[in-house]
ZANU-261476 format. One record per atom (N, C-alpha, C): residue in three letters; x, y, z. Coordinates in steps of 0.2 Angstrom, whole numbers, plus 2048, in hexadecimal, padded with zeros to 3 digits. Layout:
REM ZANU-261476
ALAXYZ...
END
This chain:
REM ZANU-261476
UNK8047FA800UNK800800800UNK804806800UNK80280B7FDUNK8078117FBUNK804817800UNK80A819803UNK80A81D808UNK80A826806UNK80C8257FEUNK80F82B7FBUNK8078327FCUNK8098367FEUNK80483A7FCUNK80083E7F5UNK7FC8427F4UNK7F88447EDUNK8008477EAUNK80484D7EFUNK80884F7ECUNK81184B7ECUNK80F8437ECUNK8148437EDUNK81A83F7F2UNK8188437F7UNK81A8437FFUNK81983E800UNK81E83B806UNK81A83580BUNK816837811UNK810834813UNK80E834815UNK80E83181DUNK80E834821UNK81083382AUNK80E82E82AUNK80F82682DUNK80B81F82EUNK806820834UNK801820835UNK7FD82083CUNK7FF81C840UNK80281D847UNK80481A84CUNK7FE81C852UNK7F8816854UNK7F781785BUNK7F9816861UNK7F781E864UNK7FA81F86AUNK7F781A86FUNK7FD818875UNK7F981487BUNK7F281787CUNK7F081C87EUNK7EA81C880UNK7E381987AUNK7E681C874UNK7E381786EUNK7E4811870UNK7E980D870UNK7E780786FUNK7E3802876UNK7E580687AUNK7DF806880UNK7D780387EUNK7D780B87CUNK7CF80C87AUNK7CF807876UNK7D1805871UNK7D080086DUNK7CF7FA86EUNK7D47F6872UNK7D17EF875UNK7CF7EF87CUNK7CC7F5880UNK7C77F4886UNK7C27F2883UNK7BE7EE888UNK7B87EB885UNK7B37EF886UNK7AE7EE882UNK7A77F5886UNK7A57F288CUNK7A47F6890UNK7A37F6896UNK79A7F5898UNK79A7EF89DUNK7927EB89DUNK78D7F389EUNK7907F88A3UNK78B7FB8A5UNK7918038A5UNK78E8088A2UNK7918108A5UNK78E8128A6UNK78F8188A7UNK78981F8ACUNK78D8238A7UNK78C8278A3UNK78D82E8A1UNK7898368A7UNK78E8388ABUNK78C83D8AAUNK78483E8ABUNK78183A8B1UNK77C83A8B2UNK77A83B8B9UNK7738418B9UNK7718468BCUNK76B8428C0UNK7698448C5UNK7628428C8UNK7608488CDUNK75C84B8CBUNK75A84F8D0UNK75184E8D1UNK74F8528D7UNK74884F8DBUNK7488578DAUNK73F8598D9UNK73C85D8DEUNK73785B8E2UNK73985F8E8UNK73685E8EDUNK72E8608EEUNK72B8688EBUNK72686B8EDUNK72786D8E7UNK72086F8E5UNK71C8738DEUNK72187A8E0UNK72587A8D8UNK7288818D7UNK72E8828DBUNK73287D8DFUNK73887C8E1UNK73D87A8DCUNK74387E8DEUNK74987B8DAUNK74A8738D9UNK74B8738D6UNK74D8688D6UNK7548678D9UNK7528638E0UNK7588618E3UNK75A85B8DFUNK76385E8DFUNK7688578DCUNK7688528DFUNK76784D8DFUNK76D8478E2UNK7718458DFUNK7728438D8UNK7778418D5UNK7788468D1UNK7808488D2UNK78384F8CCUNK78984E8C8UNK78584B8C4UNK78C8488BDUNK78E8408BDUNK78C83B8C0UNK78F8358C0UNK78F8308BCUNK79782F8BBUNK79B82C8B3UNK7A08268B7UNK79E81F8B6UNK79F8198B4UNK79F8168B1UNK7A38118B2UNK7A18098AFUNK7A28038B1UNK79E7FE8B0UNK7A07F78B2UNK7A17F38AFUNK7A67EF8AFUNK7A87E88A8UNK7A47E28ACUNK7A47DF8A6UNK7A27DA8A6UNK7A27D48ACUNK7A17D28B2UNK7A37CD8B8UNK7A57D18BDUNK7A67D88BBUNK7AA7DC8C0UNK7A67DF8C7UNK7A97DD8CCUNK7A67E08D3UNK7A87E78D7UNK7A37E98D7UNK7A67F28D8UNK79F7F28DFUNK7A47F58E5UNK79F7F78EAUNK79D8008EBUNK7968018EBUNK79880A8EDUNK79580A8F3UNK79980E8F9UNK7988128FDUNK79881A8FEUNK79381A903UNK792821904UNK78D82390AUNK78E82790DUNK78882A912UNK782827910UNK780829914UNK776827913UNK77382E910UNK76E82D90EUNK76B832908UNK771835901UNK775831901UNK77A8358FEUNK7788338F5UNK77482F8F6UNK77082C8EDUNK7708248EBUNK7758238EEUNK77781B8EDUNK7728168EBUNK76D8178EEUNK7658158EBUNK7648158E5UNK76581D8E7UNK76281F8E0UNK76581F8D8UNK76A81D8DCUNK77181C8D5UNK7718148D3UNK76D8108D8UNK76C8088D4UNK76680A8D3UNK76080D8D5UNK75980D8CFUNK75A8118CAUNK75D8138C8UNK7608158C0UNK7648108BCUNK76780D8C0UNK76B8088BDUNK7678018BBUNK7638008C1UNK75E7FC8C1UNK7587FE8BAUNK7598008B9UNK7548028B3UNK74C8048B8UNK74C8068BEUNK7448088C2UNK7448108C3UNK7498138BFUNK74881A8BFUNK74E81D8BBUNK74C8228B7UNK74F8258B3UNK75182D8B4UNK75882D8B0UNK75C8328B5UNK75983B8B2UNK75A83F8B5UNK7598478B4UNK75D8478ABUNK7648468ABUNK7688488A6UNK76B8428A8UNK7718438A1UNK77583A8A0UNK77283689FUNK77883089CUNK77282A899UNK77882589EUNK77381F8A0UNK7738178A4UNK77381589DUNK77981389BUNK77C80D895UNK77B806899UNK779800894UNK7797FB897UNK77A7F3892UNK77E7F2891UNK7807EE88DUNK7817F1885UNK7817F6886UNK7827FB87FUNK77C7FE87DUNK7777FF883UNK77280387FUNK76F806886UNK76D80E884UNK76C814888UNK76480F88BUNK76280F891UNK75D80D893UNK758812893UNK759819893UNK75381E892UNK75181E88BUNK75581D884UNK751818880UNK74B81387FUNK749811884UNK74680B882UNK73F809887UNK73C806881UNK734807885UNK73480488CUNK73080588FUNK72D7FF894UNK72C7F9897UNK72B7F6890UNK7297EE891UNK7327ED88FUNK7357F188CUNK73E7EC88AUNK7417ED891UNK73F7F4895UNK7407F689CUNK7417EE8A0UNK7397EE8A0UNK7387E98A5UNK73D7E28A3UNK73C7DF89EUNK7437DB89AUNK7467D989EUNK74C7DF89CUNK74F7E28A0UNK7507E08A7UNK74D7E38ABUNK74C7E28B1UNK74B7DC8B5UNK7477D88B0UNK7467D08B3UNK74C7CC8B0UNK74F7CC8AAUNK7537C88A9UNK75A7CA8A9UNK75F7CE8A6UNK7647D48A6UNK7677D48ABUNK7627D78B1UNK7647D88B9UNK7627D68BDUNK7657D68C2UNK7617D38C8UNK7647D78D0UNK75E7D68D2UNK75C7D98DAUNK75C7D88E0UNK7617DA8E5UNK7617D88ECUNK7617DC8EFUNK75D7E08F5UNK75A7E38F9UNK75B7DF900UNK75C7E9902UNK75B7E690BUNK7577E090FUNK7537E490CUNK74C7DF90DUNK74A7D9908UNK74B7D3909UNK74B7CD905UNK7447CD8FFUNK73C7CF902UNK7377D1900UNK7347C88FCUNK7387C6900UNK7347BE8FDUNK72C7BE8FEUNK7297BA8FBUNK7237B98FAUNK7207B5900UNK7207B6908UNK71C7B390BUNK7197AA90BUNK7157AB904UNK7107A6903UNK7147A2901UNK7187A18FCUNK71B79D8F7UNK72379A8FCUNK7247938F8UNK7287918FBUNK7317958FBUNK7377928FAUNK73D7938F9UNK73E7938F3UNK73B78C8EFUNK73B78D8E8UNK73778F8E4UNK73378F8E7UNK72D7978E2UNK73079C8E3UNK7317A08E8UNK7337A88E8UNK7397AA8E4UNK73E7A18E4UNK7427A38DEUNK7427A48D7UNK73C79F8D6UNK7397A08CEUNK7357A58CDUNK7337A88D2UNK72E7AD8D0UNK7317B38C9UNK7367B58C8UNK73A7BA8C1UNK7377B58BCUNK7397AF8BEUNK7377AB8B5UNK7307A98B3UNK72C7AE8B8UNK7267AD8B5UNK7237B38B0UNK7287B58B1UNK7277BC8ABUNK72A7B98A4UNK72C7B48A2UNK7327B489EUNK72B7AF89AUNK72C7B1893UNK7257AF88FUNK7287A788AUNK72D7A688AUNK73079F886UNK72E79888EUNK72C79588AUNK72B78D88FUNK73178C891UNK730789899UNK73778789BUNK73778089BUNK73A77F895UNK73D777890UNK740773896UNK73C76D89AUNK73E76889CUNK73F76A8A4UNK73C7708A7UNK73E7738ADUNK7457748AFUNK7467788ABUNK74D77A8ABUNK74D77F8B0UNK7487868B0UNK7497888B6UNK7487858BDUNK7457808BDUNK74477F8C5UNK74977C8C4UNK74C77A8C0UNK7557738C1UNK75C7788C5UNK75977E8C1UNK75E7848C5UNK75E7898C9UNK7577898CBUNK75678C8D3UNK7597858D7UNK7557808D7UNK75977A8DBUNK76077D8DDUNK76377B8D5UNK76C77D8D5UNK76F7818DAUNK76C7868D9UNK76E78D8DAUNK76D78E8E2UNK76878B8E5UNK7647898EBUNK7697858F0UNK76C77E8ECUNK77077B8F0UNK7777808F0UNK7787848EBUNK77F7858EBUNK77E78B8F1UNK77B78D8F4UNK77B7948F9UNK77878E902UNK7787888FFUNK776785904UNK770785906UNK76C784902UNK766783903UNK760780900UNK7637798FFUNK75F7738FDUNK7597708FFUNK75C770907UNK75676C90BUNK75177290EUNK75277A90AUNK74B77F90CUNK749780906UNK74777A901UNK74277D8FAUNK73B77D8FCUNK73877B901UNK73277A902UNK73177F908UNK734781909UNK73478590FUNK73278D90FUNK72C790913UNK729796912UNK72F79B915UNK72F7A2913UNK7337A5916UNK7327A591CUNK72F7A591FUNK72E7A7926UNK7337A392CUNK73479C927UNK73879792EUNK73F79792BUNK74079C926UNK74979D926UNK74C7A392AUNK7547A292BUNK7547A9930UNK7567AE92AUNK7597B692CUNK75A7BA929UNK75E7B8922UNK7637B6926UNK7697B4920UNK7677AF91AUNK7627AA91AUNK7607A4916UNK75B7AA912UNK7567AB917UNK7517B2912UNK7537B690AUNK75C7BA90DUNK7607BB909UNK7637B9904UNK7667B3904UNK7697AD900UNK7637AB8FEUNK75D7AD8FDUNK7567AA8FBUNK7567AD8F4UNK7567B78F6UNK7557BB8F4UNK75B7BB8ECUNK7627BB8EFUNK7667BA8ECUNK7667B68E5UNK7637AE8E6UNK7647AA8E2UNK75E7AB8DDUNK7567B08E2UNK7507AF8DCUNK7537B78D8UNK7597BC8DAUNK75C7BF8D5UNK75F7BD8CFUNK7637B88D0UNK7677B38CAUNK7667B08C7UNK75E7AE8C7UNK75A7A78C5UNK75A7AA8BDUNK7597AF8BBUNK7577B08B5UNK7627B28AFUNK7657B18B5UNK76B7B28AFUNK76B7B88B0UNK76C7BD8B6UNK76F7C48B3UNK7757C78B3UNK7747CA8ADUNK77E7CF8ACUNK77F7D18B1UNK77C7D48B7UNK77C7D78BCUNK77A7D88C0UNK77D7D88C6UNK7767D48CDUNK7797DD8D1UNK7727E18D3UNK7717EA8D5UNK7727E58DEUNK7757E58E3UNK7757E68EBUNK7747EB8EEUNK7707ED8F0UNK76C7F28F4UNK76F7F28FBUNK7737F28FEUNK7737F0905UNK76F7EA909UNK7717E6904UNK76F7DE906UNK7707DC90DUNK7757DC910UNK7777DE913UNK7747E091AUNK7717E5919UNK76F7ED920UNK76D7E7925UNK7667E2925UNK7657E092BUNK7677D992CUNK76B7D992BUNK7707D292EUNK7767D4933UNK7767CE939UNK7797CF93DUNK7837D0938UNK7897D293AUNK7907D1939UNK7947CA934UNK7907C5937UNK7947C0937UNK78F7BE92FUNK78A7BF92EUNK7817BD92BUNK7847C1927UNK7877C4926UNK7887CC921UNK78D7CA91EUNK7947C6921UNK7987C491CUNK7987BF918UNK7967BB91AUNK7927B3917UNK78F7B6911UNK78A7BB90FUNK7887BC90CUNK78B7BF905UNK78E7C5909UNK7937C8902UNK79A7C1900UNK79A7BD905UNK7A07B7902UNK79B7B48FBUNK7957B28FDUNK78F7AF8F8UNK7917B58F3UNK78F7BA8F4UNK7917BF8EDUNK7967BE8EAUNK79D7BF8EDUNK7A17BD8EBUNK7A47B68E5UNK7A07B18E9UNK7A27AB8E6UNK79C7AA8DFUNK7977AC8E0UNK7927AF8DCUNK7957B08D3UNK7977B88D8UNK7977BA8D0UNK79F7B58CBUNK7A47B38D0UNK7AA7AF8CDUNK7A47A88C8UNK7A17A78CBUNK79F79F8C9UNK7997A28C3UNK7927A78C3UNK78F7A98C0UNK7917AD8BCUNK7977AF8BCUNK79A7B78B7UNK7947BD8B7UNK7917BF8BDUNK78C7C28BDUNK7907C98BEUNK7917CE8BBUNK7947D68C0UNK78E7D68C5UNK7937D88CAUNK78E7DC8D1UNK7917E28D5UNK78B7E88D6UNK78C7ED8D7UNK7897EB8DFUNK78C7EC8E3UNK78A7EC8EAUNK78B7F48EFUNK7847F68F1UNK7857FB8F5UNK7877F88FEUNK7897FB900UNK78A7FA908UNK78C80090BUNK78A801911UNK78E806917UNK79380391AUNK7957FC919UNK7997F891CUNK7A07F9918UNK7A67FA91AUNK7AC7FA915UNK7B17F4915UNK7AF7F091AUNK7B47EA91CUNK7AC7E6915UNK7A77E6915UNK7A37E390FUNK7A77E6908UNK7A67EC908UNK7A57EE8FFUNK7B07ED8FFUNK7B37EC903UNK7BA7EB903UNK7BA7E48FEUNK7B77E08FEUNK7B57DA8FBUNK7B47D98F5UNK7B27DF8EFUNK7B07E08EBUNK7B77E18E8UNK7B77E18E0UNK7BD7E38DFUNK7BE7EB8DDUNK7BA7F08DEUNK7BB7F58DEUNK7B77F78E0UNK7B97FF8E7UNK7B28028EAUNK7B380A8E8UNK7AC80B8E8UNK7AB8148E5UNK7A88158EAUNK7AA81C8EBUNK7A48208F1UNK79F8268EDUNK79A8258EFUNK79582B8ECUNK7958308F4UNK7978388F1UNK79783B8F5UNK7968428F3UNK7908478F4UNK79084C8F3UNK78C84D8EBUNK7888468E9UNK7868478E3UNK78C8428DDUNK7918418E0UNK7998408DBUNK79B83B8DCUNK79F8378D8UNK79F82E8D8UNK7A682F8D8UNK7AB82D8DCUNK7B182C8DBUNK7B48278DEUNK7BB8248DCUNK7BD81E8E1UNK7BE81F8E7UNK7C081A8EBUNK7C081B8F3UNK7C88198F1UNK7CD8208F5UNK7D381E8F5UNK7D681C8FD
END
């Protein structure tokens, strides 16, 4: 190939710079936040109070990132955005390469059921239903037949692997906290998510109940290649993670 210019001349060879060739073989990222704003108004004709002012991340694929920060500081409200259960003032929630304020309702809910998965302070299992139903309950959104009881073959799996084989029959009520949890946990997984949102899974568990659990995150996402974003006020927890960001003042930065 001729290098020679119109007049002649040779022409300079294009060399990528490191940071180019960076950019070029990092892989796209599961989840970013561009520069994303969240503000509330309080009262008719009131200024719109910030919570989030500007926040720019990303998650890779498998990868565990913890964020701490104060209470009321957003943290919440930084996984219902991510979560796809609220959309932000400004910026776009990128999510496996597509802006989520794009996208109808029903791709929303999709999303939500299958994509990601959920685990909150509070367990919110269903009472009525046994260990293994409250774990199937996500796949009953899912419209394809489940060919040969594949899902209940993997709630089982998934049930024995958090140790909890001999409570498939069992109503929430006769398990303790921690089991409740690990309930919670595995009916988040059942559907395959790129991403499991933790809420302070955590807050009402005794020390000991508290690290067992995030060890199960831990080993979790190694064995499911699941990314997990874990909130906690606990630092000896989110220390765990392989990297922790603190939300403070509105602003996402690492904890040095």
């Amino acid at each position: 190939m001729s290098l020679m210019g119109p007049m002649g001349s040779m022409q300079p060879k294009w060399v990528p710079t490191r940071e180019t060739r960076t950019a070029m073989s990092a892989p796209e990222p599961l989840l970013e936040l561009r520069d994303v704003v969240k503000a509330y108004t309080s009262t008719a004709g009131a200024d719109p109070m910030p919570v989030l002012r500007g926040v720019s991340f990303a998650v890779q694929a498998g990868e565990t990132v913890a964020i701490v920060g104060p209470s009321g500081s957003g943290k919440s409200t930084l996984l219902n955005l991510i979560g796809a259960l609220d959309t932000p003032s400004a910026g776009s929630v990128i999510l496996a390469g597509r802006d989520l304020a794009g996208l109808p309702e029903a791709e929303l809910a999709r999303i939500r059921n299958c994509d990601l998965g959920f685990v909150f302070q509070l367990h919110h299992l269903l009472p009525q239903c046994t260990v293994q139903e409250n774990v199937l309950v996500p796949t009953l959104a899912i419209s394809t037949p489940d060919a040969g009881g594949e899902r209940a073959a993997r709630a089982r799996q998934l049930l024995g692997r958090v140790g909890l084989t001999n409570r498939l029959d069992d109503l929430p009520g006769r398990l303790s906290g921690g089991e409740r949890q690990r309930v919670a946990v595995v009916r988040a997984l059942i559907n395959r998510p790129k991403l499991l949102l933790a809420d302070e899974p955590t807050g009402s568990l005794d020390q000991d109940t508290a690290a067992s659990l995030v060890d199960l995150l831990v080993t979790l996402n190694r064995d499911e290649k699941v990314a997990v974003i874990l909130v906690s006020h606990a630092p000896a927890l989110a220390a765990r993670m392989g990297r922790t960001l603190q939300l403070r003042n509105g602003k996402l930065e690492p904890l040095i």
